[in-house]
N, CA, C and O of each residue as an XYZ file, in Angstrom:
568
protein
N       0.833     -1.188      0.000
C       0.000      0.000      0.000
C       0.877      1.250      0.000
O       0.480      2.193      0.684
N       2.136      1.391     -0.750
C       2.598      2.448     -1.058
C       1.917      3.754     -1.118
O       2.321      4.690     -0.428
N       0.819      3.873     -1.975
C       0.121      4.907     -2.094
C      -0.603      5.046     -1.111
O      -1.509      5.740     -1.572
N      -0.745      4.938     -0.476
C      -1.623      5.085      1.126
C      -0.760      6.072      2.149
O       0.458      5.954      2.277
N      -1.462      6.945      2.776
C      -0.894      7.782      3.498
C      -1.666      7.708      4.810
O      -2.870      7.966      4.823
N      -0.987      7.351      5.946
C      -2.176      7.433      7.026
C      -1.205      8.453      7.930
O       0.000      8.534      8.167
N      -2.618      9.305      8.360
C      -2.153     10.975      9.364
C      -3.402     11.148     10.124
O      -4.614     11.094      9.915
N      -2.402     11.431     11.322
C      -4.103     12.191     12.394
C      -4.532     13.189     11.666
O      -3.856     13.906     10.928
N      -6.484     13.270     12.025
C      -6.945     14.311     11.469
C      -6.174     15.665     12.365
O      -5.674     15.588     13.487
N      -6.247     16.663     11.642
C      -6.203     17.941     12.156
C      -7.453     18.544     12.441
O      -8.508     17.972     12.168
N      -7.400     19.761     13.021
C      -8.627     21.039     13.093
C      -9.831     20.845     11.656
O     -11.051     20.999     11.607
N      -8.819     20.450     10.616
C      -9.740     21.081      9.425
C     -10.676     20.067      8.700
O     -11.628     20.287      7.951
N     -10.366     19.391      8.951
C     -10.329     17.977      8.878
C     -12.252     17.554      9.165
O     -12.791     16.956      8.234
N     -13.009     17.845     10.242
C     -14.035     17.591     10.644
C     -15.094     17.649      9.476
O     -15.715     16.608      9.263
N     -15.254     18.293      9.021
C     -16.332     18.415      7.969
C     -16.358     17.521      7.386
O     -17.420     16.908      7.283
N     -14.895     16.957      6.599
C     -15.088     16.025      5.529
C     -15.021     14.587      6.369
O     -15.987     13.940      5.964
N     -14.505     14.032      7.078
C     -14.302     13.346      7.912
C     -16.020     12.994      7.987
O     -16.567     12.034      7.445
N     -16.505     13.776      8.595
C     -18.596     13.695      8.923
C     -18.721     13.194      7.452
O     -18.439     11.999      7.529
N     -19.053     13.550      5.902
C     -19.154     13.328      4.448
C     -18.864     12.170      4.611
O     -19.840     11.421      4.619
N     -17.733     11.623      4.772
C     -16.756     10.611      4.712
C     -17.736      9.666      5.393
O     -18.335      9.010      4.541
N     -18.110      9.365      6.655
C     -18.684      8.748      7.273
C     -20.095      8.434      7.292
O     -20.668      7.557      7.940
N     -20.672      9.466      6.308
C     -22.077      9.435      6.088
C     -21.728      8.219      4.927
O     -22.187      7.138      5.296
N     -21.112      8.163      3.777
C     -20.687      7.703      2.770
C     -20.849      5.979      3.060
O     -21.602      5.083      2.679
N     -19.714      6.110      3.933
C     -18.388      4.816      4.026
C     -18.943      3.729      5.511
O     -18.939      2.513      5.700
N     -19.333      4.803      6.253
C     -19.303      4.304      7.796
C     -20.971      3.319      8.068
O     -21.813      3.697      7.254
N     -21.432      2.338      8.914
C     -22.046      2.221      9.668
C     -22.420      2.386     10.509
O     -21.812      2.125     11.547
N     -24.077      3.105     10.469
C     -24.536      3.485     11.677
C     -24.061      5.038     12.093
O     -23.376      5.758     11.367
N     -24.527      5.365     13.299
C     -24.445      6.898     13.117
C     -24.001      6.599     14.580
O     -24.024      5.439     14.991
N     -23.380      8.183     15.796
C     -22.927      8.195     16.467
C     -23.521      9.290     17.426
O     -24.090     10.031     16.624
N     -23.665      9.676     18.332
C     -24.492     10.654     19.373
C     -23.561     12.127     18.858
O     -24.055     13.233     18.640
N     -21.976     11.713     18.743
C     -21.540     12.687     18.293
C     -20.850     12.897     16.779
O     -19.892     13.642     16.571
N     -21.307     12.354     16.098
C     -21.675     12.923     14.550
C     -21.866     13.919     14.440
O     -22.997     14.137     14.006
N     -20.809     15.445     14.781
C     -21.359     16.285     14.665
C     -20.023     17.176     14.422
O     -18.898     16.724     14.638
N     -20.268     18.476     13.955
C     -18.868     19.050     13.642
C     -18.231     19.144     15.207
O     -17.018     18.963     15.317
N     -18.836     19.356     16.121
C     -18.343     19.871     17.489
C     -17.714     18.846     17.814
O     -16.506     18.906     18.043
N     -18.362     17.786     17.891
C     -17.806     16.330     18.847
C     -16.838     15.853     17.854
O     -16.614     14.717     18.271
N     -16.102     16.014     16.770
C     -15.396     15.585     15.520
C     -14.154     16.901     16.414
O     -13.077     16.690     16.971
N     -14.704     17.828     16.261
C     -13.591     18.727     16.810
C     -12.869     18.581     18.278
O     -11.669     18.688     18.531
N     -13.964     18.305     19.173
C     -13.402     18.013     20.549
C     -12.736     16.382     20.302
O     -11.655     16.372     20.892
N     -12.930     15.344     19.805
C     -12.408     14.359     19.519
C     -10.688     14.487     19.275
O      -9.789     13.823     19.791
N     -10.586     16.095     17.854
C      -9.409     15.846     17.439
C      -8.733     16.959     18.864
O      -7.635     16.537     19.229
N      -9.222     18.288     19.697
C      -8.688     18.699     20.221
C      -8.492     18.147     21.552
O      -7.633     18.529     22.347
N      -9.040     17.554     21.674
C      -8.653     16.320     23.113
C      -7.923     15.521     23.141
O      -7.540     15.231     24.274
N      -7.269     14.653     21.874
C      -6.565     13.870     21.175
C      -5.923     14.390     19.817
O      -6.642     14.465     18.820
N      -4.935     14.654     19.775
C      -5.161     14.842     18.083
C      -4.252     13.887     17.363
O      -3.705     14.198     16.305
N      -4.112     12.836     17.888
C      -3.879     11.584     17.915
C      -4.388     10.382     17.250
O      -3.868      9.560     16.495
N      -5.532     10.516     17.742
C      -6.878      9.674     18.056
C      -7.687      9.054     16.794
O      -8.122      7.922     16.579
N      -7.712     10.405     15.955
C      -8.609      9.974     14.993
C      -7.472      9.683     13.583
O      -6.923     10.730     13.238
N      -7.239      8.979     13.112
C      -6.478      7.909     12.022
C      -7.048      8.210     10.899
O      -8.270      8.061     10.921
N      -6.373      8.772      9.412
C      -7.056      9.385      7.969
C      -6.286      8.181      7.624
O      -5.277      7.801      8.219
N      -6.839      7.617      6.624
C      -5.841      7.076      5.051
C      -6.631      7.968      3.899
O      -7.804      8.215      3.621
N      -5.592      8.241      3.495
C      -5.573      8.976      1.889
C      -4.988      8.138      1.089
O      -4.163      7.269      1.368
N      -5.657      8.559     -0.401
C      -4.650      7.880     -1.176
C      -4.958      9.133     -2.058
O      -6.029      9.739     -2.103
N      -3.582      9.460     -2.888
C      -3.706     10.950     -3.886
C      -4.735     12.389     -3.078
O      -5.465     13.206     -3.638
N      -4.474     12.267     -1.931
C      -5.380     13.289     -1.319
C      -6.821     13.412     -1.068
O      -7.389     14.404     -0.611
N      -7.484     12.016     -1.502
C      -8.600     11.528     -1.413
C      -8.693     10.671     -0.090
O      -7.916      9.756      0.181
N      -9.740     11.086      0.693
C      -9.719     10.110      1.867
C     -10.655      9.076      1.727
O     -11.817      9.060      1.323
N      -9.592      7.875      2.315
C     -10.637      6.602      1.652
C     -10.773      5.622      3.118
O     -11.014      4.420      3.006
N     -10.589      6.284      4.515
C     -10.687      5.372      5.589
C     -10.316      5.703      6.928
O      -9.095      5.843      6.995
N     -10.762      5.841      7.771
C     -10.515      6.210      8.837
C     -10.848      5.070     10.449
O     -11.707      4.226     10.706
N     -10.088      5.433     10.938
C     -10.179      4.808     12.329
C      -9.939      5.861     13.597
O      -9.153      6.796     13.751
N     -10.956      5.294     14.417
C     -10.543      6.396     15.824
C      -9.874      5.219     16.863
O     -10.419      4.175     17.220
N      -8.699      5.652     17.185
C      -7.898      4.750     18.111
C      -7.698      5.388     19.717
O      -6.616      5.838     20.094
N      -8.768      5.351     20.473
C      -8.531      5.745     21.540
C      -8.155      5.476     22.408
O      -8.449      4.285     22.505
N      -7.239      5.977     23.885
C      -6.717      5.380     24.768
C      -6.655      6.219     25.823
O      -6.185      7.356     25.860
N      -7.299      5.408     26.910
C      -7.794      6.554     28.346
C      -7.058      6.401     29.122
O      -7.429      6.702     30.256
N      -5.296      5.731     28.913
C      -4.495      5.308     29.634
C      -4.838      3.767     30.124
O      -3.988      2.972     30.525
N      -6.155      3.522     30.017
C      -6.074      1.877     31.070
C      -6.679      0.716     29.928
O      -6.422     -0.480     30.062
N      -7.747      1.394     28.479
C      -8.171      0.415     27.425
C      -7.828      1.451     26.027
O      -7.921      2.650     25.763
N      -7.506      0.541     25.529
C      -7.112      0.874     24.128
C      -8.526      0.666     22.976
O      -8.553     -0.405     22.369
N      -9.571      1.609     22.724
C     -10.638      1.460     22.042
C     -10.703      2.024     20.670
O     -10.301      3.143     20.354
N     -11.301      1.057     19.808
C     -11.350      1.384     18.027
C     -13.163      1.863     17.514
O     -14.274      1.333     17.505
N     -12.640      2.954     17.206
C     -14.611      3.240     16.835
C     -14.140      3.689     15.369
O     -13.059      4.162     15.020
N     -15.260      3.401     14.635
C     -15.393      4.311     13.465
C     -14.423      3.675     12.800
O     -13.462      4.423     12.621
N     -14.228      2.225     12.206
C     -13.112      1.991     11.394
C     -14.331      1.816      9.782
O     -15.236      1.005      9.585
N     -13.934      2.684      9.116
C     -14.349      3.043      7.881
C     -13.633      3.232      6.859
O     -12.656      3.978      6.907
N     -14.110      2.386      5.411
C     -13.159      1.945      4.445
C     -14.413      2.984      3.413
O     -15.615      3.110      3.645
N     -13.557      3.639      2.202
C     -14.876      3.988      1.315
C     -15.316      2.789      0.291
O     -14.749      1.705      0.153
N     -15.916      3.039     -0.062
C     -17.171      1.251     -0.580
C     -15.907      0.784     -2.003
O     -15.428     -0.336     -2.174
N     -15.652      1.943     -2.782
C     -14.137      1.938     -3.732
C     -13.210      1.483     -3.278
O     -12.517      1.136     -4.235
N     -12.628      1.201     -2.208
C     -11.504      0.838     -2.050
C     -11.898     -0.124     -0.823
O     -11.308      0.013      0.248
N     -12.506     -0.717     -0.921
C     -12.554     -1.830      0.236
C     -12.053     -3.090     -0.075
O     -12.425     -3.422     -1.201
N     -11.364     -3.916      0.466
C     -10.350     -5.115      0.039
C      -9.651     -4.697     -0.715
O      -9.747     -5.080     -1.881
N      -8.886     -3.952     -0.421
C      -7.629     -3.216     -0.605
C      -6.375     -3.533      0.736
O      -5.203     -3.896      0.634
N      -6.809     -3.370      1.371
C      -5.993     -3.149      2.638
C      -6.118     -2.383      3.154
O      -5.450     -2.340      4.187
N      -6.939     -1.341      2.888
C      -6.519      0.103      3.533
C      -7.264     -0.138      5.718
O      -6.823      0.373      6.747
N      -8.277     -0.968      5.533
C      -8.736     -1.358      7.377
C      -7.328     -1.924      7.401
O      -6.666     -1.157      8.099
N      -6.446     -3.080      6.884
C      -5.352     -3.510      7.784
C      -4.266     -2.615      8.293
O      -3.468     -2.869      9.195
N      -4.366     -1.485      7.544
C      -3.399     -0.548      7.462
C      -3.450      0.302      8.116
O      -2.418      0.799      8.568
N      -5.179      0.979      8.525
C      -5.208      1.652      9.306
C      -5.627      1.169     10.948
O      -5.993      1.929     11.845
N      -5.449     -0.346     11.030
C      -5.654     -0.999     12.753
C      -4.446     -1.124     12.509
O      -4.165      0.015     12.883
N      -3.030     -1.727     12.056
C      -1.810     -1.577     11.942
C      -1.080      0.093     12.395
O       0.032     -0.011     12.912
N      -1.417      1.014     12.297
C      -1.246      1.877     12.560
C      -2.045      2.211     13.832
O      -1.646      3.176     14.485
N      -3.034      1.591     14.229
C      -4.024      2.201     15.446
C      -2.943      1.254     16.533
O      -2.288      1.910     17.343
N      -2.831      0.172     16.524
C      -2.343     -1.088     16.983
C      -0.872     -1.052     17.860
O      -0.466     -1.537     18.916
N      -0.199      0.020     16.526
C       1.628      0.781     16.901
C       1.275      2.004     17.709
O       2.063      2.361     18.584
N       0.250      2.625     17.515
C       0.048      3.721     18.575
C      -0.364      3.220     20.107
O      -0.010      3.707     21.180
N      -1.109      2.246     19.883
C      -1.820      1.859     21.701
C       0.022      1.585     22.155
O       0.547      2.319     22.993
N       0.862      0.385     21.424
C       1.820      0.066     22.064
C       2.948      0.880     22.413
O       3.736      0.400     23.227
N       3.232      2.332     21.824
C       3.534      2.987     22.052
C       3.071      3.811     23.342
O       3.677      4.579     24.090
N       1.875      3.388     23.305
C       1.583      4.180     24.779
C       1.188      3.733     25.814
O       0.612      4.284     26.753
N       1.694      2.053     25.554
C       1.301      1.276     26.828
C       0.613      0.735     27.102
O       0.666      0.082     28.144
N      -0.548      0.737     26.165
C      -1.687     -0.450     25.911
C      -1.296     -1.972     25.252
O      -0.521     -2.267     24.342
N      -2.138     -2.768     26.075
C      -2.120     -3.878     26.118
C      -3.368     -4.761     25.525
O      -3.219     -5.972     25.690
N      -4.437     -4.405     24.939
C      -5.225     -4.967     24.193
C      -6.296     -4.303     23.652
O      -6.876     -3.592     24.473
N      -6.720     -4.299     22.619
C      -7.463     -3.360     21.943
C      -8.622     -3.855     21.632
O      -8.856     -5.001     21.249
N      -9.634     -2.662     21.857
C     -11.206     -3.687     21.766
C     -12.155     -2.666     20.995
O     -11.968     -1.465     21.194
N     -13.156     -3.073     20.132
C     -13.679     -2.062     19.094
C     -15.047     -2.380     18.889
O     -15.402     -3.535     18.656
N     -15.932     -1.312     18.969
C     -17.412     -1.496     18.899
C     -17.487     -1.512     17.438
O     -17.038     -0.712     16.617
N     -18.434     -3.057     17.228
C     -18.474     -3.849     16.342
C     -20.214     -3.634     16.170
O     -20.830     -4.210     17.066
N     -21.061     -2.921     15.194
C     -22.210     -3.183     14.883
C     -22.727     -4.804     14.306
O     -22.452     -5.372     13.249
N     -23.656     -5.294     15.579
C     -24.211     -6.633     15.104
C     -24.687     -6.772     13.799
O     -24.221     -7.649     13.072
N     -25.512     -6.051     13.436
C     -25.856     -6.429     11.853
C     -25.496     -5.657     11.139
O     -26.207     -5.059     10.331
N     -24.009     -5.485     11.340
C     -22.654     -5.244      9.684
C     -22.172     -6.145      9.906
O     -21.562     -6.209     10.972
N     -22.197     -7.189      9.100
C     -21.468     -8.500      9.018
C     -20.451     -8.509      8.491
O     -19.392     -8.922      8.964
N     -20.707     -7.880      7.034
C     -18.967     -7.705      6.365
C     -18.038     -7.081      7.105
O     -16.907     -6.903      6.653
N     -18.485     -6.567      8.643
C     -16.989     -5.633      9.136
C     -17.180     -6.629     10.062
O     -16.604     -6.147     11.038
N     -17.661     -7.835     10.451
C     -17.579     -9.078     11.372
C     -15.921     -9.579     10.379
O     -14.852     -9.633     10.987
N     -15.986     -9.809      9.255
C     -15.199    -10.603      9.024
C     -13.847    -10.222      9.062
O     -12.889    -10.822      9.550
N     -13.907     -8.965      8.386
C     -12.460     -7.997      8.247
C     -11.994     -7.720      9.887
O     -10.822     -7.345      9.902
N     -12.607     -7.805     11.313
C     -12.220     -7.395     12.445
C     -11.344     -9.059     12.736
O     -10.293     -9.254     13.346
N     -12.205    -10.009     12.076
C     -11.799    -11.547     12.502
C     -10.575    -11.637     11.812
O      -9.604    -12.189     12.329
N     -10.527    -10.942     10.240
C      -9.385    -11.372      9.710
C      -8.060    -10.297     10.693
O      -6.870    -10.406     10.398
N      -8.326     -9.750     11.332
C      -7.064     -9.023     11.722
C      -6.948     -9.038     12.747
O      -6.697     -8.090     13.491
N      -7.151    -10.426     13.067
C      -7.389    -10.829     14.639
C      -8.268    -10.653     15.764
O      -8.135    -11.104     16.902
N      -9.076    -10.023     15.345
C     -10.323     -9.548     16.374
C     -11.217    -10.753     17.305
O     -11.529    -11.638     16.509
N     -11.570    -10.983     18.265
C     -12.750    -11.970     18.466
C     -14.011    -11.453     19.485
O     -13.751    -11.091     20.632
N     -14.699    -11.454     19.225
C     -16.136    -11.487     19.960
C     -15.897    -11.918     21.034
O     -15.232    -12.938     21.216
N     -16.507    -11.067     22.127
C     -16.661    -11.820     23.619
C     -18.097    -11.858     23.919
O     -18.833    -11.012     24.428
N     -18.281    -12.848     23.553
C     -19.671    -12.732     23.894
C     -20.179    -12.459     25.203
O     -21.351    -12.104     25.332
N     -19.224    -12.619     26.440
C     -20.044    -12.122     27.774
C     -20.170    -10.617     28.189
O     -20.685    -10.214     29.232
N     -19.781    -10.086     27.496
C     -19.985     -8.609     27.659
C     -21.124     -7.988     26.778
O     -21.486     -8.320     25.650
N     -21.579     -7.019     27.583
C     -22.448     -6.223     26.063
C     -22.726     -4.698     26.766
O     -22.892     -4.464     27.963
N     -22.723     -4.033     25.977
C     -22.632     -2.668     26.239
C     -23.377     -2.240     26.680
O     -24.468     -2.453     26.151
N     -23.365     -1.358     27.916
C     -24.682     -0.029     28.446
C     -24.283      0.849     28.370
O     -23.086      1.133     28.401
N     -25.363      1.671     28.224
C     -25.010      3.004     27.460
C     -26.308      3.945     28.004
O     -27.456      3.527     27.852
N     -25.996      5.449     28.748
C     -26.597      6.223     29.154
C     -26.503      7.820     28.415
O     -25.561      8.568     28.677
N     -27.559      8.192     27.515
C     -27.011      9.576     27.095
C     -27.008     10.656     28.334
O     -27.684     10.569     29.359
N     -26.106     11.666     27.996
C     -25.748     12.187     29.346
C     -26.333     13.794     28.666
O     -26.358     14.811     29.359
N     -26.706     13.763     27.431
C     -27.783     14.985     27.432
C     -28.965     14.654     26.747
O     -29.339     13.517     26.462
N     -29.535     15.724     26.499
C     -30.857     15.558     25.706
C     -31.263     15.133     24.392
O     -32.307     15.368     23.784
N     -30.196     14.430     24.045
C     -29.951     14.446     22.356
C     -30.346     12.367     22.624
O     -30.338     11.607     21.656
């Protein structure tokens, strides 16, 4: 994947990043929004993972780490370039950042009925735990 460029988003970055994800991504997010895209990159600017190829963005991953779990949201390939490599490339890159900072296992909210991103998480080592399952409280009015 020579032609592949993977870089944290910057400041400017949010708008298309949201496009990008309306496009490419599954499912939508509480903060899908230019603000929470911005506090994401100014809280981290780390965090959120671009692949480009020729200046076209074709994939993104958010690789977060709260110091104690290493978490993957938003790994998005555009529908053109999928089985390419560009997901191995950009959890390969999410993967060198947790270990760089001291993380020890990485775990990624996986939508149950997207199956095709069931397989691509399995092919890159991923596995289901089935005894866990997520709760989730919105903490405003949205």
């Amino acid at each position: 994947m020579s032609d592949l460029r993977i870089r944290p988003a910057g400041p400017g970055d949010a708008a298309v990043v949201l496009a990008f994800w309306q496009l490419a991504a599954e499912g939508t997010s509480i903060s899908d929004d230019t603000a929470g895209v911005a506090r994401l990159i100014e809280r981290d600017p780390e965090a959120l993972l671009l692949a480009d190829r020729d200046g076209t963005l074709v994939g993104t991953v958010i690789a977060g780490f709260d110091g104690w779990r290493c978490h993957l949201y938003r790994l998005a390939v555009h529908p053109a370039a999928r089985r390419q490599g560009v997901a191995r490339t950009l959890l390969e890159a999410a993967e060198q950042r947790f270990l760089a900072l001291g993380g020890r296992r990485g775990d990624a909210m996986v939508l149950e009925r997207n199956e095709p991103a069931h397989a691509a998480w399995q092919a890159a080592g991923y596995g289901r735990e089935q005894q866990w399952r997520r709760w989730t409280k919105p903490l405003t009015g949205e």
